[in-house]
C-alpha positions as MATLAB code, in Angstrom:
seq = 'XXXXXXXXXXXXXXXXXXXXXXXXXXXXXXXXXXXXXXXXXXXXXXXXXXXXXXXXXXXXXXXXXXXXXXXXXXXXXXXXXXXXXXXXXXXXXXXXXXXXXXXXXXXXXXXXXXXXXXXXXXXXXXXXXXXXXXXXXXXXXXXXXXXXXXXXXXXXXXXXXXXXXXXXXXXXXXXXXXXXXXXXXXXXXXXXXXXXXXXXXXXXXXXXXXXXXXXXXXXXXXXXXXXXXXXXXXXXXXXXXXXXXXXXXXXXXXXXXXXXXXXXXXXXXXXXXXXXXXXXXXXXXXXXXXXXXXXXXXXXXXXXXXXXXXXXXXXXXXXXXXXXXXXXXXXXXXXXXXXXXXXXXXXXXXXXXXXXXXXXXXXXXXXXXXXXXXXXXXXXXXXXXXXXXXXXXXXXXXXXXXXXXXXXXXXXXXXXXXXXXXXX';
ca = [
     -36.255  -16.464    6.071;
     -33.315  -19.192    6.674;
     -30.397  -18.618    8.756;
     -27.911  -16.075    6.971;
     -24.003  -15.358    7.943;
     -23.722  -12.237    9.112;
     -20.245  -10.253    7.566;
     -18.587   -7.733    9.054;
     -15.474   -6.213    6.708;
     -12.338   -5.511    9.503;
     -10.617   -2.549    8.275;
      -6.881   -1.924    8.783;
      -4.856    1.388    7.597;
      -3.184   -0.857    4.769;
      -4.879   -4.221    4.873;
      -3.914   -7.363    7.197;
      -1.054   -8.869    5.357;
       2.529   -7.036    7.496;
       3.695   -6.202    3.812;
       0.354   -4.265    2.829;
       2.381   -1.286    2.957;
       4.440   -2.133    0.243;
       1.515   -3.357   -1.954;
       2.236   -0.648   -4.907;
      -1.725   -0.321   -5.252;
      -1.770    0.769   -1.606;
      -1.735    3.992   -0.662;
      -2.929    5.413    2.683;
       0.198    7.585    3.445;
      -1.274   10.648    2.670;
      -5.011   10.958    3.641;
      -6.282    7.447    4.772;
      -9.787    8.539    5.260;
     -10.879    9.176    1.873;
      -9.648    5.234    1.149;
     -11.706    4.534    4.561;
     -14.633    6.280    3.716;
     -14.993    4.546   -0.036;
     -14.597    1.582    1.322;
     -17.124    1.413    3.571;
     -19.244    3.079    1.455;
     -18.582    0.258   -0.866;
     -19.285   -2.362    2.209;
     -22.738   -0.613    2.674;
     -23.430   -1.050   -1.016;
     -22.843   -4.880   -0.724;
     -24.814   -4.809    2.147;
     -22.102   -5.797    5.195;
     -23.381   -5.705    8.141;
     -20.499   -3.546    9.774;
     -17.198   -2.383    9.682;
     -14.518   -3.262   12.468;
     -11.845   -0.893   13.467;
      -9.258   -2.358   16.154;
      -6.961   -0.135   17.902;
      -3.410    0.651   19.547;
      -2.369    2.853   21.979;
       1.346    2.575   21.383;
       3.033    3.012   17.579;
       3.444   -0.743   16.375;
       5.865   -1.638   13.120;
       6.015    2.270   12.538;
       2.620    2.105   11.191;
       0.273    5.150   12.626;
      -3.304    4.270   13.292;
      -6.333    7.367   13.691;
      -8.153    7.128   16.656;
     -11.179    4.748   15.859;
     -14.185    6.816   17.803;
     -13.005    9.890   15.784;
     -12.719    8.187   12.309;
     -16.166    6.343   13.307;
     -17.896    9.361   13.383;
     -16.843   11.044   10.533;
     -17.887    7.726    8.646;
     -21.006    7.495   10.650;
     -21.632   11.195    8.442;
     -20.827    9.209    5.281;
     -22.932    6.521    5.532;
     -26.851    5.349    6.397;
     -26.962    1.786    6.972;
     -23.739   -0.678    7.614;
     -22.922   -0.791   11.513;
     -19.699    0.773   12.928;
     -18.264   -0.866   15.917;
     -14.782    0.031   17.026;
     -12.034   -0.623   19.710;
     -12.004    0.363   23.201;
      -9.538   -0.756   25.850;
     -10.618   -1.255   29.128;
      -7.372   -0.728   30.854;
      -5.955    2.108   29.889;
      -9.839    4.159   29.708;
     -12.065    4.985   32.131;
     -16.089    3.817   32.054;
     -17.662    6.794   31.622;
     -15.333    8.283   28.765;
     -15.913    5.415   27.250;
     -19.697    5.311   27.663;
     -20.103    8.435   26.366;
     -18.271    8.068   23.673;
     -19.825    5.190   22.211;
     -23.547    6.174   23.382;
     -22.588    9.376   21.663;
     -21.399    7.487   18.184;
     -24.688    5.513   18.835;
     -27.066    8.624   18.393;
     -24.834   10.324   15.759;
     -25.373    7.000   13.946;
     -29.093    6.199   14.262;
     -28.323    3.363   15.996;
     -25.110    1.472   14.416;
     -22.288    1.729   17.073;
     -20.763   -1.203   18.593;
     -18.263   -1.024   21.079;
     -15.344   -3.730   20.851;
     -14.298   -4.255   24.503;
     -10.681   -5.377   24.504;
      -8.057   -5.929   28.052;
      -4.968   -4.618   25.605;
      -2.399   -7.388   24.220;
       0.379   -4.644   23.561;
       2.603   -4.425   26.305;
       4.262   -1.030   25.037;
       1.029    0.520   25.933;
       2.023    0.609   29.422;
       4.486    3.400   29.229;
       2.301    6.065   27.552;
       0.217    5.717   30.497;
       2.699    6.229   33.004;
       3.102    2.698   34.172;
       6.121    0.400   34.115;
       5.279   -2.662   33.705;
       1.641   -3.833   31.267;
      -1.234   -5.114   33.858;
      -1.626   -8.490   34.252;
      -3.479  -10.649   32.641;
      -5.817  -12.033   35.664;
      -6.397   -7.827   36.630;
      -6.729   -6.816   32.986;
      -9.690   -9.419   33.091;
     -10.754   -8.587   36.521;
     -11.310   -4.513   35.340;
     -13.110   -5.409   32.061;
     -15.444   -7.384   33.998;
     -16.398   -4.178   35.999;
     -15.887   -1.820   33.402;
     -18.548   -4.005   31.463;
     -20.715   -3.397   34.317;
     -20.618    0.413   34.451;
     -20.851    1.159   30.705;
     -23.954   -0.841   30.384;
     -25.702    0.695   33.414;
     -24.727    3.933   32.189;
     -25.968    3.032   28.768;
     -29.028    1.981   30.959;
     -29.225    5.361   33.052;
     -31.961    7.000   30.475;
     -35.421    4.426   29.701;
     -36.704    4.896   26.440;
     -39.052    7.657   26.528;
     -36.857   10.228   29.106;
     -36.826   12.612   26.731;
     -40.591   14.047   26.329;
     -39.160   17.347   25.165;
     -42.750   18.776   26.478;
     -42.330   22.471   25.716;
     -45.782   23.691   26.976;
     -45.612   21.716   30.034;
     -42.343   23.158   30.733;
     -40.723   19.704   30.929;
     -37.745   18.329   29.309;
     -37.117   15.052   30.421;
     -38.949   12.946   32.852;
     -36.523   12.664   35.909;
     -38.459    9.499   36.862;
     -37.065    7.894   33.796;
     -33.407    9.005   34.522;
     -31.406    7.231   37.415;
     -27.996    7.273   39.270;
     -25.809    4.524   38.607;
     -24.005    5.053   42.418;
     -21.538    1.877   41.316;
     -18.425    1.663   43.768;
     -16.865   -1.666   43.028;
     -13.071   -3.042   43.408;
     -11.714   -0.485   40.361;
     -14.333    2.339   39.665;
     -16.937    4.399   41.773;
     -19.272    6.213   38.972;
     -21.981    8.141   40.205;
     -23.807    9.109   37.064;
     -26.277    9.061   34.935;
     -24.478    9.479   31.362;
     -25.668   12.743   30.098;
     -26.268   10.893   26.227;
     -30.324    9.358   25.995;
     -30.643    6.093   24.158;
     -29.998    5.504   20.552;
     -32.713    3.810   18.262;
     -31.472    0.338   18.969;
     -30.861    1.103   22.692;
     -27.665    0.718   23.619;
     -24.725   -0.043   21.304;
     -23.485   -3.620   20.695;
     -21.100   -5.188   22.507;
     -18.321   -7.545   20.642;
     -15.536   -8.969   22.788;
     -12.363  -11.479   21.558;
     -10.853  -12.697   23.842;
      -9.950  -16.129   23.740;
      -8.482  -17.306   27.087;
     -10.177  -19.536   29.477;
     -10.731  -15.880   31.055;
     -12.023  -14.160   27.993;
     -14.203  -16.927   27.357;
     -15.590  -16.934   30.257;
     -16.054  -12.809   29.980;
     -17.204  -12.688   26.676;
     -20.194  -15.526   27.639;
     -20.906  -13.122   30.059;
     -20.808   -9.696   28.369;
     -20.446  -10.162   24.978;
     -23.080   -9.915   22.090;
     -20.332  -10.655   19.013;
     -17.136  -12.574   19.432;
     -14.532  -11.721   17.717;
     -12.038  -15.397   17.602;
      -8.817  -16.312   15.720;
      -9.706  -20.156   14.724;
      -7.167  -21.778   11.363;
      -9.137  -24.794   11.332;
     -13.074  -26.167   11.056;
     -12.561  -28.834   13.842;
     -10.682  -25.994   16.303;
     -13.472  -23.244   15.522;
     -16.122  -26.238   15.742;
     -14.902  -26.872   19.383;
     -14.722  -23.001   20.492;
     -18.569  -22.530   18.782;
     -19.950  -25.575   21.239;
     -17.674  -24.076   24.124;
     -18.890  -20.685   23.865;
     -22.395  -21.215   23.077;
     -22.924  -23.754   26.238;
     -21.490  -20.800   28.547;
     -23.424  -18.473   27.365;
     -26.297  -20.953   28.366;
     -24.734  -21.673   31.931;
     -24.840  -18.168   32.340;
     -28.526  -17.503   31.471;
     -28.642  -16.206   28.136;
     -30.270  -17.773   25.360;
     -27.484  -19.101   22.789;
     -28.517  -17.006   19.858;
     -27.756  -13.493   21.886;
     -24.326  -14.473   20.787;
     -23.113  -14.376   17.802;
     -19.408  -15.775   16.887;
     -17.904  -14.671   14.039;
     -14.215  -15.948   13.754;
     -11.763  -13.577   11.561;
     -11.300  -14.590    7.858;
      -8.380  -13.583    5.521;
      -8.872  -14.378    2.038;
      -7.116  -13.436   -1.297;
      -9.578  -13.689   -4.210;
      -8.628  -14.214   -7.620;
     -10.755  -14.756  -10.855;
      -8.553  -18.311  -11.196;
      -6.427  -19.939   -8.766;
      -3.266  -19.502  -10.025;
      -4.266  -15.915  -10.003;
      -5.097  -16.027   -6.319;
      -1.636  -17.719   -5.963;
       0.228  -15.043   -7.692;
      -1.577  -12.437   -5.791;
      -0.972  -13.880   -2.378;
       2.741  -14.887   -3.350;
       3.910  -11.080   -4.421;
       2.686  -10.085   -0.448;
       4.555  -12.657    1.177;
       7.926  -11.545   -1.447;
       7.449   -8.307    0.411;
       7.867   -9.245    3.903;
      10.612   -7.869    5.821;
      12.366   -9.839    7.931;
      12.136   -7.219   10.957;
       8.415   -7.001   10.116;
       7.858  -10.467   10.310;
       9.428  -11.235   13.574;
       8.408   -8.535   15.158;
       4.962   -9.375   14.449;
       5.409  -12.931   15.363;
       7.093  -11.339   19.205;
       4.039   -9.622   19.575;
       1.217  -11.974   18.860;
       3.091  -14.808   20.703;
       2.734  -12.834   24.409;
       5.049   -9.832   23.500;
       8.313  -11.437   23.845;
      11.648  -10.478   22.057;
      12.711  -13.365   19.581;
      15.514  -10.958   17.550;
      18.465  -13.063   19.846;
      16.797  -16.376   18.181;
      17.962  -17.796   14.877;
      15.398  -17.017   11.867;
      16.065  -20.937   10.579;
      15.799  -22.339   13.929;
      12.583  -23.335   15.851;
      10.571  -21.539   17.970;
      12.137  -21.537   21.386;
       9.787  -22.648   24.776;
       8.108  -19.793   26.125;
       6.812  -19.005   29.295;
       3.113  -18.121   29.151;
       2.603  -14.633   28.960;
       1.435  -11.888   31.468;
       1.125   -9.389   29.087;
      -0.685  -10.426   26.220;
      -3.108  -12.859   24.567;
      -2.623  -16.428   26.128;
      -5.081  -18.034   23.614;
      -2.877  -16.613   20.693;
       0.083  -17.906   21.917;
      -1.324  -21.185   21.799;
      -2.376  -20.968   18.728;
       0.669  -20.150   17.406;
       2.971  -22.508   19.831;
       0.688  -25.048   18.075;
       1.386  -23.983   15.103;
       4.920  -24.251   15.049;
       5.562  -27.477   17.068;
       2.766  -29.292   14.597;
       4.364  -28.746   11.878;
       7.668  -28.507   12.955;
       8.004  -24.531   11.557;
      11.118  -22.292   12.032;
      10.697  -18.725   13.335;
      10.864  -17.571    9.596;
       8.120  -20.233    8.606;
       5.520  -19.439   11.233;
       6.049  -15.555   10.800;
       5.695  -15.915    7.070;
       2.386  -18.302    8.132;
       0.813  -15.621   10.215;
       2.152  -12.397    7.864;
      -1.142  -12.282    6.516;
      -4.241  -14.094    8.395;
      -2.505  -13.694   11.947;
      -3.210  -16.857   13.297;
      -6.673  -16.560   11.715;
      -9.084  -18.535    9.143;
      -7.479  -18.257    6.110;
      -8.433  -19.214    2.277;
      -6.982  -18.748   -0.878;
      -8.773  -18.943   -4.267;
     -11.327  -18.463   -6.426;
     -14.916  -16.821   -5.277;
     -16.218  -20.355   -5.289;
     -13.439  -21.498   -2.967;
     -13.782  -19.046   -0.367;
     -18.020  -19.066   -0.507;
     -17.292  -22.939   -0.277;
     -15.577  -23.137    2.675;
     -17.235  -19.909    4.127;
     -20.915  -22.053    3.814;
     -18.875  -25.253    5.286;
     -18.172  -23.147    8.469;
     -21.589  -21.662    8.748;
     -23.516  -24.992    8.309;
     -20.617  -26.959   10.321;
     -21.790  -25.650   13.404;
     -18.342  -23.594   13.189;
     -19.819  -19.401   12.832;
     -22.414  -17.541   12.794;
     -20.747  -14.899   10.285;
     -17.445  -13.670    9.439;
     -14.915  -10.878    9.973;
     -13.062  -10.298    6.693;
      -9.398   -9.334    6.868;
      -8.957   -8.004    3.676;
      -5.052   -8.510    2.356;
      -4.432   -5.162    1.466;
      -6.388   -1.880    0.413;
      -8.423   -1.018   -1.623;
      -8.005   -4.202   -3.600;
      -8.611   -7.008   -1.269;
     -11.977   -5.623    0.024;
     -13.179   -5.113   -3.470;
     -12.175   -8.659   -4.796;
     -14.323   -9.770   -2.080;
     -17.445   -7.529   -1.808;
     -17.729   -8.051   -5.871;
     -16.622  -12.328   -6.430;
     -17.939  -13.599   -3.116;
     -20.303  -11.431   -1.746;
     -22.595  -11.815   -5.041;
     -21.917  -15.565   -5.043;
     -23.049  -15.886   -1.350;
     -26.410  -14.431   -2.520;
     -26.374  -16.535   -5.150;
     -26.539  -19.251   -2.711;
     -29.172  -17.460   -0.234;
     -26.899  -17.290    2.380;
     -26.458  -13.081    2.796;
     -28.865  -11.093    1.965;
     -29.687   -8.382   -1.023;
     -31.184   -5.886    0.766;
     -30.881   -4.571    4.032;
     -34.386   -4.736    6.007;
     -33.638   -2.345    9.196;
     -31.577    0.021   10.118;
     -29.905   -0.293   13.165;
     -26.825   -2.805   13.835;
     -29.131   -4.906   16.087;
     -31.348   -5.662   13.417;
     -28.463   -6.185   11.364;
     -26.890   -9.329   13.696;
     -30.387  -10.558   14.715;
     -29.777   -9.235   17.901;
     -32.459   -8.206   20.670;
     -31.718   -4.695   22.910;
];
């Protein structure tokens, strides 16, 4: 079989775009899981090969968010096939929590789980935690490094075949297949072993997306799916090469990484109806919800003192949050010479991220441009808003992709491994 994309749908209580909310075919204010669990359901009947939660540990824009291991497993109870991967944050968890949470999603799942291991960009996480001041970027890095290192020798504490449940013998599990982990390192001392055995796939999958010289460098290291925020071909051409030579320096063959920058698309039968579609989201964007979206993403700094027509003032790089999307968006704005109001109306919907707008053709085009540019390996969609925007593109572009042979029809295993391609 030929080299296919692999998709993963990223799901968000309203959809991407900071005026989902207001979308009047949205509505998640009163039980958001039954929207969730349809739409995944609906992913797994087009044959995704996951869903992405992210997560926050602080209330951002007023807009609650369930707890993604929680809402995970319920949906793991909903659904047979399509991986699940969610959020943790290394810095304000612990390893073993963490371990056992996801090994435990793993087994409830058959084998889908993936663990998304973020540092935390939100600097108002700090203070439900009982700390000041957000950790710095260098020690966020620093943590998730060993934190990496504990979950996946806990995830390693059982070998396959621990459990031999041998009731005449009296024995069951094979203590010779079960080990301590005994890690003391700079931020954690874990003695172990996790108390969860392996999943069918072995241990979940690990995505990181960090984008930093640092969370390059970490996610080369650790990561089996990178999650990256690239607007153009040439810039997401460039970070492809980049990662994939790391991941060689470090050892690993370059196809037990797979990238798979975000995409935000509006689908519409015609253009103009894509246009219209796209245009009545960004008529709903609030001013306050623009900019403080924009404060955020640039390194959590306060721009409400700066004029909404004026440009973006200079910035010192941030301690606090993500250094490659400040970039990004500092790029953004001095290339083509954007006020604060332009660049947060820019971002409102993709974020900073890959972002198309058109007809199924369109986005399938430029989706197979990416894939056979050397650009991705797959995508992340960012639906606009829910339920619509996932359903315009799991039934216009997912059908045309298989048209073209580049997803596939059918799933052929089970696990979220064999989904990705991916070896234990």
């Amino acid at each position: 079989m030929s080299r296919q994309l692999s998709i993963a749908a990223f799901m968000m209580r309203h959809g991407h775009h900071v005026a989902a909310w207001r979308h009047p075919q949205t509505d998640l204010a009163t039980n958001p899981f039954k929207v969730f669990r349809q739409q995944v359901r609906s992913a797994e009947a087009a044959c995704l090969d996951a869903v992405f939660f992210a997560d926050s540990l602080a209330l951002t824009g007023n807009i609650p968010s369930l707890e993604p291991l929680t809402l995970l497993s319920a949906l793991a109870a909903s659904t047979e096939k399509i991986g699940l991967i969610g959020t943790a944050t290394t810095t304000y968890n612990e390893p073993y929590t963490v371990a056992r949470q996801f090994a435990s999603l793993d087994q409830l799942s058959d084998g889908r789980a993936g663990w998304n291991l973020v540092t935390s960009d939100n600097a108002a996480e700090a203070a439900n935690f009982g700390r000041d001041q957000h950790v710095g970027h260098a020690e966020r890095y620093a943590r998730a490094r060993e934190f990496h290192q504990v979950v996946t020798g806990l995830w390693d504490s059982w070998q396959d075949g621990a459990l031999v449940n041998d009731k005449a013998g009296g024995v069951l599990a094979d203590p010779a297949r079960i080990r301590k982990l005994d890690h003391r390192g700079a931020h954690f001392a874990v003695a172990g072993p996790l108390n969860v055995t392996r999943s069918p796939q072995g241990r979940p999958v690990v995505v990181q997306a960090g984008g930093s010289e640092a969370g390059r460098d970490l996610a080369a290291a650790t990561a089996e799916v990178v999650f990256t925020a690239q607007p153009t071909l040439a810039g997401a051409q460039d970070f492809y090469r980049d990662i994939k030579r790391r991941v060689a320096d470090k050892g690993r063959h370059p196809e037990s990484l797979k990238i798979m920058p975000g995409l935000f698309a509006v689908v519409g039968a015609s253009q103009a109806e894509a246009d219209d579609k796209f245009g009545m989201l960004q008529c709903l964007i609030e001013p306050k919800a623009g900019l403080a979206l924009l404060g955020r993403m640039i390194g959590n700094f306060d721009l409400s003192g700066y004029p909404l027509d004026g440009p973006l003032p200079e910035l010192p790089q941030t301690e606090d949050g993500q250094r490659s999307r400040q970039q990004l968006l500092t790029n953004l704005a001095q290339g083509e010479n954007l006020s604060i109001r332009q660049l947060y109306a820019r971002i409102a919907g993709g974020r900073g991220h890959f972002t198309v707008i058109g007809t199924a053709q369109t986005v399938a085009d430029q989706m197979q441009a990416w894939f056979e540019g050397g650009a991705a390996d797959g995508f992340n969609f960012m639906a606009p808003a829910l339920p619509d925007g996932l359903d315009d593109f799991l039934a216009l572009v997912v059908p045309e992709l298989q048209r073209r042979g580049l997803f596939r029809t059918a799933y052929t295993g089970t696990t979220l491994r064999e989904h990705l391609g991916l070896q234990e």
